[in-house]
C-alpha positions as CSV (number, residue, x, y, z in Angstrom):
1,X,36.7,49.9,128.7
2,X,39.2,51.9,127.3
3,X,42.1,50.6,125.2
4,X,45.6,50.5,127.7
5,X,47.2,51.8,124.5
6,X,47.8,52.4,121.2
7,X,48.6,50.2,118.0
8,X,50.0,52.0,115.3
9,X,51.0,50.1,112.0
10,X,52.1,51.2,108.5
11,X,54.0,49.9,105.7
12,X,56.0,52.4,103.4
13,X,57.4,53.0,100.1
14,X,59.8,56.6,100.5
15,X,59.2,59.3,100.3
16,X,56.1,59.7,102.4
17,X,53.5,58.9,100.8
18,X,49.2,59.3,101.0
19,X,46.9,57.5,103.6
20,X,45.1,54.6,102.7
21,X,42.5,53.4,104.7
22,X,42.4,49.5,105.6
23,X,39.9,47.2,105.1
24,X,37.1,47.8,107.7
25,X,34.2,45.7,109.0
26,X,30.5,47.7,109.3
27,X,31.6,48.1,113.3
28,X,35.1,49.5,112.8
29,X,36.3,52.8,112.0
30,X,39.1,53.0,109.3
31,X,42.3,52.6,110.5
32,X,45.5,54.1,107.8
33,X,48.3,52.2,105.9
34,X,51.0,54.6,105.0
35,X,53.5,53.5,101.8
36,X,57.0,54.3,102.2
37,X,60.4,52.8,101.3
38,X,61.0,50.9,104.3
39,X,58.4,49.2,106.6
40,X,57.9,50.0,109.8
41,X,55.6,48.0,112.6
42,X,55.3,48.7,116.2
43,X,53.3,46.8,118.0
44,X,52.2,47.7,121.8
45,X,49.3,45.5,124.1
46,X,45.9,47.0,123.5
47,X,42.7,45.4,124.2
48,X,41.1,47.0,121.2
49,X,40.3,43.7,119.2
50,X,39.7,45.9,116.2
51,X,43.3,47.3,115.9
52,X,44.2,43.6,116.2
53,X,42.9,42.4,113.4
54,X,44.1,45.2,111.1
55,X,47.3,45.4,112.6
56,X,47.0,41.2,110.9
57,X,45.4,42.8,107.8
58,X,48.7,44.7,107.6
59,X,51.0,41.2,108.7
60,X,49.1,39.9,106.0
61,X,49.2,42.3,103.1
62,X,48.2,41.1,99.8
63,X,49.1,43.3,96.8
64,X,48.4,43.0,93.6
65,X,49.8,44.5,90.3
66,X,48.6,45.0,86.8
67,X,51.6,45.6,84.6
68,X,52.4,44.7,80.8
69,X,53.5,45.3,77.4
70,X,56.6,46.5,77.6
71,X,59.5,46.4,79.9
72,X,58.9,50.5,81.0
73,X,55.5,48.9,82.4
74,X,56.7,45.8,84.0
75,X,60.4,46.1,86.2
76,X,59.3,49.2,87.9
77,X,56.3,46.5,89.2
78,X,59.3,43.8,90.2
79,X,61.1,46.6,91.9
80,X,58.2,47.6,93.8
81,X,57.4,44.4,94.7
82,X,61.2,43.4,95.5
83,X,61.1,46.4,97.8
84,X,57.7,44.9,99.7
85,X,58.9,41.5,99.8
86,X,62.3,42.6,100.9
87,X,60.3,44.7,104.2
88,X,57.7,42.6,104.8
89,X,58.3,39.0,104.0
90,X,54.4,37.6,104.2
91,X,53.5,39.8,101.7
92,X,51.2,37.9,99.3
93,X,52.2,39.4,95.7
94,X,50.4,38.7,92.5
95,X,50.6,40.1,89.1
96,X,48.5,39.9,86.4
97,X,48.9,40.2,82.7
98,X,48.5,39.0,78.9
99,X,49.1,35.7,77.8
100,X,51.9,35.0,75.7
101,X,53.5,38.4,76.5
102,X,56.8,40.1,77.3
103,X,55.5,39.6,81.3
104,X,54.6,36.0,81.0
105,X,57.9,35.3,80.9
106,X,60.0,38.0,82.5
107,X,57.4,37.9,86.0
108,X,57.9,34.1,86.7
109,X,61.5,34.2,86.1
110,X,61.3,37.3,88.8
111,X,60.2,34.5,91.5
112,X,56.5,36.4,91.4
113,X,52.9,34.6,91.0
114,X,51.4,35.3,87.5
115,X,47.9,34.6,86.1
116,X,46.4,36.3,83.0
117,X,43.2,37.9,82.1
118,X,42.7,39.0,78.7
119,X,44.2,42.0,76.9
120,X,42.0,45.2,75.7
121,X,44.3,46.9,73.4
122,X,43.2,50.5,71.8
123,X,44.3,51.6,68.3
124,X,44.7,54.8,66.6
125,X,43.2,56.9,65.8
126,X,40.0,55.9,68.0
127,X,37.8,55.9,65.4
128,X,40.0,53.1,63.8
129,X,37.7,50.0,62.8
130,X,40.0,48.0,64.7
131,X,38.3,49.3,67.4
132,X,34.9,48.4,66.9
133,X,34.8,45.2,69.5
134,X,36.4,47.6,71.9
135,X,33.6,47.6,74.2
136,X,33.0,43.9,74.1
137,X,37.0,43.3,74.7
138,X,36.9,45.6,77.4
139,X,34.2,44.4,79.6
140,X,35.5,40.8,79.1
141,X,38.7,42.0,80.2
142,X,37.3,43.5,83.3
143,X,35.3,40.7,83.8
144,X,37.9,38.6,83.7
145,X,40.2,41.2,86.3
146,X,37.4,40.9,89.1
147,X,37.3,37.2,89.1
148,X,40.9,37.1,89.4
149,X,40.9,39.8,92.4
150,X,37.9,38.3,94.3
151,X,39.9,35.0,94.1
152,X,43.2,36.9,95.8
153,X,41.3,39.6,97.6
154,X,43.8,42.0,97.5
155,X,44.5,45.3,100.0
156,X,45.7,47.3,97.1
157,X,46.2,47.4,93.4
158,X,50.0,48.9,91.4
159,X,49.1,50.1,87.9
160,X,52.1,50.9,86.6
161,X,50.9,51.0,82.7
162,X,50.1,49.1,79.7
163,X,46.6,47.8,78.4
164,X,46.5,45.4,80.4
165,X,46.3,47.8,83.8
166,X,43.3,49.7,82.5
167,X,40.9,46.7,82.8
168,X,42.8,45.4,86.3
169,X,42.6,49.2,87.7
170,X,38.6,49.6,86.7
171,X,38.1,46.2,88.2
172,X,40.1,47.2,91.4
173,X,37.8,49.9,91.7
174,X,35.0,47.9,91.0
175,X,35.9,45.5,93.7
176,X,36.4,48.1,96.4
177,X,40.3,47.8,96.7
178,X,42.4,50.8,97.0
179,X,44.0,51.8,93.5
180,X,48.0,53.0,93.0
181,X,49.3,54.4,89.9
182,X,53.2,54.2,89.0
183,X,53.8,56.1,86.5
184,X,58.1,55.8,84.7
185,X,57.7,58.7,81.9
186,X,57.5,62.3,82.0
187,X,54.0,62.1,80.0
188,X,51.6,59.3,81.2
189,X,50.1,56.7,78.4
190,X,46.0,56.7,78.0
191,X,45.6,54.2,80.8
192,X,47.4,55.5,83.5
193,X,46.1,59.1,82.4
194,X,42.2,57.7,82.2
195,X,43.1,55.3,86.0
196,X,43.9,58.4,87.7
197,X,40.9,59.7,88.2
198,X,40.2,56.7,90.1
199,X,43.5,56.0,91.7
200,X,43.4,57.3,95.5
201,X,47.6,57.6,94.7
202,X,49.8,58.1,91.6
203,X,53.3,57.7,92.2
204,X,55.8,60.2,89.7
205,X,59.0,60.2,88.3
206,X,59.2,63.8,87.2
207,X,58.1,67.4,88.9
208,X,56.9,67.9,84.8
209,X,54.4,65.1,85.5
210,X,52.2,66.3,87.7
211,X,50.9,68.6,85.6
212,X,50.1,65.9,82.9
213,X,47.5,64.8,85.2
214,X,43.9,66.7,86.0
215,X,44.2,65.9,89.5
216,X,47.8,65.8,90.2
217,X,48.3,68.4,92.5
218,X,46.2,66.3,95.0
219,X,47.1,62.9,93.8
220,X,51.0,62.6,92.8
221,X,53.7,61.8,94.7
222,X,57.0,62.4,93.1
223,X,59.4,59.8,94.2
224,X,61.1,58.7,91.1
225,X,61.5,55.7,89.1
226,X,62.1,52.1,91.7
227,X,65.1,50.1,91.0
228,X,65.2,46.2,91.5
229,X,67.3,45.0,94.1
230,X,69.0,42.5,91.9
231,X,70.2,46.1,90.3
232,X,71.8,47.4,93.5
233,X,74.7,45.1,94.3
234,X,77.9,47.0,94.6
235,X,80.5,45.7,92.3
236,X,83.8,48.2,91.3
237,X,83.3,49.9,87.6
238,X,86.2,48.2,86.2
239,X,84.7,44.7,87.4
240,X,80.8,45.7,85.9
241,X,82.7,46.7,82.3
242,X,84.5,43.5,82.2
243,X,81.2,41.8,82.6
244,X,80.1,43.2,79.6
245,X,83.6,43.6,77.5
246,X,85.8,40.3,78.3
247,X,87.3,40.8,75.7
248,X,89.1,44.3,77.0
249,X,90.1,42.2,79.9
250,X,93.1,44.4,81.3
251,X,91.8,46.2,84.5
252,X,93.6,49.3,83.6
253,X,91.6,49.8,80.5
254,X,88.8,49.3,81.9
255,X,89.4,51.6,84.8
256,X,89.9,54.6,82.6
257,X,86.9,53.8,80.2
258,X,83.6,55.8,79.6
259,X,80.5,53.3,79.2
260,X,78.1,54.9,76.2
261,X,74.6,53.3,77.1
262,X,72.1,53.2,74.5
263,X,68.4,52.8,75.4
264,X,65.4,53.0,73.1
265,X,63.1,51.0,75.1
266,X,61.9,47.2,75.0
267,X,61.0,47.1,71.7
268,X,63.3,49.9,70.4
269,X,63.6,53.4,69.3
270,X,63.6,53.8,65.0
271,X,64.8,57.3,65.6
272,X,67.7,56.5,68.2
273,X,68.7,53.5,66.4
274,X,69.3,55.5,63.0
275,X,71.5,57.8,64.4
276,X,73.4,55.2,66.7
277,X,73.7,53.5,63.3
278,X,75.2,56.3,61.8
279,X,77.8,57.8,64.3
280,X,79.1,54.8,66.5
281,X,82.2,53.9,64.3
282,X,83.4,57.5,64.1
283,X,82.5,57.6,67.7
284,X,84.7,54.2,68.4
285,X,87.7,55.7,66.2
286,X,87.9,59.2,67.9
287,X,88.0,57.9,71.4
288,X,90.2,54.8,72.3
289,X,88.5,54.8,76.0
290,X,85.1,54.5,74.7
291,X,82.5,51.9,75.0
292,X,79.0,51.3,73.8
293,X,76.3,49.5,75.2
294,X,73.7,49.6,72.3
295,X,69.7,48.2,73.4
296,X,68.4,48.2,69.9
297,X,65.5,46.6,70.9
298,X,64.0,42.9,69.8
299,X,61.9,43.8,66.8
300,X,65.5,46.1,65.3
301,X,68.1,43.6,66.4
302,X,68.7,41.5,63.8
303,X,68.9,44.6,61.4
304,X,71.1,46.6,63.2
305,X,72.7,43.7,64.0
306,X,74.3,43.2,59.9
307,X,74.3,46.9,59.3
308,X,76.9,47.2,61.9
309,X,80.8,46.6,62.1
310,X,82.3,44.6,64.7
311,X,84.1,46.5,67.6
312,X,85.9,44.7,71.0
313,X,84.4,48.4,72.5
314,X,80.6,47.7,70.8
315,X,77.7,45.9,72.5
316,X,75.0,45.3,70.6
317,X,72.2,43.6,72.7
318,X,68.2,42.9,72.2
């Protein structure tokens, strides 16, 4: 007997993005989960038991995300699963990473599950002899990634970069779930780059990027780089500076002020430090309505820290 009607489901990250087909049994034919930016369920009677229990597959979507070594690799993760999480409460998130690492600390203090599985990490050149228990760290890694997935059983895999994603991705595959690459910079790292060829989806920041990949014309999406939502609470200019400067406490400063930001990623830029370093004063003295906000990075900090002067208008931060 015929179904009365129709269940459609999806759940999206925007803009529109590929078709993923949901978990099937031997009897079923493949239904699609669609990622966008907000999620979307309608729901109408059907006495197709099949479209039941996917449209609970979908109720119950478990994602998991392979993200680590640097901050680049590991908010645009949290935003992504912010943004799940905010649509679709009864997601089940997970991430997984290296011990003792930058995401160790900053996923559990993001309110997310985090297990680890051991890091694979490649030097250069390849032919380095660092390398030569490559292999042997790789398949343990990979090894250890498909334990941790059977265990969670998730509908899809985020690999949004790092060493640790490259085992996590081939183990996704491995274990039959659907693979997602996120990738922040204009020209992918080696494990994103070697994961797409697997990945049914790679998300983009730039137009440039597609291009950087062999399949990317079929594959990428270009939707940007995600923000957290902790990011996105409105708050006036003058009252965001203050946060930063209380010092320069008088709103009308404040008000007319430009906000110099600084950024030389997680663990800091040589390069953009050195010429910080050696045009921020004259900067600071030629314009009175001037502020920097200065990310040297952790491993730089404490250098730059006592090669710098002391300015109400200079942030210097980790």
């Amino acid at each position: 007997m015929a179904a009365t009607a129709t269940t459609f489901s999806h759940l999206s990250l925007s803009p529109k993005l590929p078709t993923f087909p949901l978990p099937t049994t031997p009897s079923t034919k493949p239904r699609t989960l669609k990622l966008k930016i907000t999620f979307c369920l309608s729901l109408k009677q059907s006495n197709d038991q099949t479209l039941t229990t996917q449209n609970a597959a979908v109720d119950n979507l478990r994602v998991v995300f392979g993200a680590g070594g640097t901050g680049g690799h590991i908010y645009p993760a949290v935003a992504i699963a912010d943004e799940l999480k905010n649509t679709k409460p009864t997601t089940q998130i997970l991430f997984l990473g290296s011990p003792n690492s930058m995401e160790s600390t900053a996923i559990p203090s993001a309110g997310y599950d985090f297990d680890t599985v051991p890091t694979t990490k490649l030097h250069r050149p390849l032919l380095s002899p660092k390398n030569i228990f490559l292999p042997y760290n790789l398949i343990r890694s990979i090894i250890h990634s498909y334990s941790k997935l059977r265990d969670f059983e998730p509908h899809i895999v985020f690999g949004t970069g790092g060493y640790v994603s490259f085992a996590i991705g081939l183990a996704a595959k491995l274990k039959g779930a659907k693979l997602v690459i996120q990738e922040q910079n204009a020209v992918p790292g080696i494990a994103n780059w070697v994961l797409s060829f697997l990945a049914d989806a790679v998300f983009v920041a730039f137009d440039s990027t597609i291009d950087c990949f062999p399949r990317g014309k079929t594959k990428c999406v270009v939707c940007g780089n995600p923000v957290r939502l902790s990011l996105k609470k409105q708050v006036s200019k003058a009252v965001a500076r203050g946060r930063f400067f209380p010092s320069s406490c008088e709103i009308g400063e404040l008000e007319k002020a430009k906000v110099l930001l600084v950024l030389g990623g997680s663990l800091g830029a040589n390069a953009i430090n050195i010429a910080v370093l050696n045009l921020y004063y004259q900067m600071l003295l030629e314009n009175e309505n001037l502020f920097i906000i200065w990310q040297t990075g952790v491993e730089a900090h404490n250098e730059m820290e006592s090669l710098v002067k002391n300015h109400p208008h200079l942030l210097l931060t980790p």
